[in-house]
C-alpha positions, 0 to 999 in steps of 0.5 A: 144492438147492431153497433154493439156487434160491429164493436165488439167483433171489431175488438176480437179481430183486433186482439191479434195485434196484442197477442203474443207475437204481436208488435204492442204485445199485452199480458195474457190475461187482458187479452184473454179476458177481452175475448171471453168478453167478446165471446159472451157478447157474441153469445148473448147476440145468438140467444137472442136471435133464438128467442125472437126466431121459430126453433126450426128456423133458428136450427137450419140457418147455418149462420147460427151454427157457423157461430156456435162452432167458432165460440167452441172453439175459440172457448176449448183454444183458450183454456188448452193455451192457457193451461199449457201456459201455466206449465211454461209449453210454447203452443199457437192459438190456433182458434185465431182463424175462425174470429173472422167467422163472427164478421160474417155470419152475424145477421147484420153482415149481410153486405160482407156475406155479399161480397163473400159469396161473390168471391167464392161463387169468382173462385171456380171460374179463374182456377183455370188461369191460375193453373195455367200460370202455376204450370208455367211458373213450375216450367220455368223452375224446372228450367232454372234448376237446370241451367243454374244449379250445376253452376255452383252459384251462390246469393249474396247471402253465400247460400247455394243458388238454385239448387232445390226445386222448391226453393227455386219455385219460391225464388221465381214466385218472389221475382213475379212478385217483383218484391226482391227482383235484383237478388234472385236475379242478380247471382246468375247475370253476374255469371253471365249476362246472357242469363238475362235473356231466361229472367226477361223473357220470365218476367215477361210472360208471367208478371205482365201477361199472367198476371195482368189476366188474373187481374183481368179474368177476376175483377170480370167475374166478380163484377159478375157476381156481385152485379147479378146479386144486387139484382134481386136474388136473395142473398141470405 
């Protein structure tokens, strides 16, 4: 039974890459039909866990009723989509974002509601730092549409450069990323070289010391958690 489950959850999880838009896109009806499939597997599961376990202990464990909600609500997504497929209107499978909800309420989940609990018991502790590097990514955006946005400079793209804070908090978030450094920098150190100084000494304070604390402070407390949790506490 246990395989069973990890199978088939693995095969709902699995459906996003099949589904419309997806890489290997398959008709809606295989898709479909697979995940009614897995949805009756996950129902069968559940009525048997409610046979093999006392009615008001079936009721309160909120694993149950954390599964009976997202078989809801992937069954009441389905049909809505596939009726308004019937007439030809675009619409979003919403329901996808609670399939991994069956990962981790299942009664043989039990090391992944683990990890899972040590993440969001990790959460509260780290909002402080990631406040901290907010505000001073929301400075430095402030300071960018100031010093660059009167300037009248374009991206390689001929797109205006830095004119909308928005886009510039964006902007500055990808440079931390460091995922497309050299065009966000690029328009105003062509302008002049002295804009060098404002995106090293940005780079310096949020990409290798904020983010190297974020790092820090979550690996620590999760270490934490997870360490205080195989030490004996129940964790179901």
């Amino acid at each position: 039974m246990r395989t069973a489950t990890y199978f088939f959850i693995f095969l709902n999880l699995s459906l996003a890459v099949f589904e419309e838009p997806a890489v290997y896109p398959l008709p809606f009806l295989v898709t479909s039909l697979v995940e009614v499939l897995c949805l009756l597997v996950f129902f069968g599961r559940l009525t048997h866990f409610a046979k093999v376990t006392l009615r008001n202990v079936f009721w309160k464990d909120t694993k149950n009723i954390c599964i009976m909600v997202a078989i809801l609500l992937s069954l009441t997504d389905l049909a809505i989509y596939g009726v308004l497929r019937i007439y030809n209107v675009r619409s979003v499978r919403w329901s996808r974002i609670v399939r991994p909800i069956f990962l981790i309420n299942f009664a043989e989940s039990r090391q992944i509601r683990r990890a899972f609990r040590s993440i969001r018991n990790t959460l509260p502790e780290i909002t402080y730092v990631f406040l901290l590097f907010m505000f001073s990514l929301l400075m430095f955006s402030l300071m960018a549409l100031k010093l660059f946005g009167e300037r009248n400079l374009q991206t390689a793209e001929g797109l205006p450069y830095f004119k909308n804070y928005l886009e510039t908090v964006f902007d500055l978030y990808v440079l931390v990323t460091t995922a497309n450094s050299p065009d966000v920098m690029m328009p105003a150190f062509d302008f002049s070289s002295w804009y060098a100084l404002f995106f090293i000494a940005f780079v310096i304070i949020n990409t290798y010391i904020f983010m190297s604390l974020f790092l820090a402070v979550v690996y620590n407390n999760y270490k934490k958690h997870l360490k205080v949790m195989f030490g004996g506490l129940n964790c179901d």
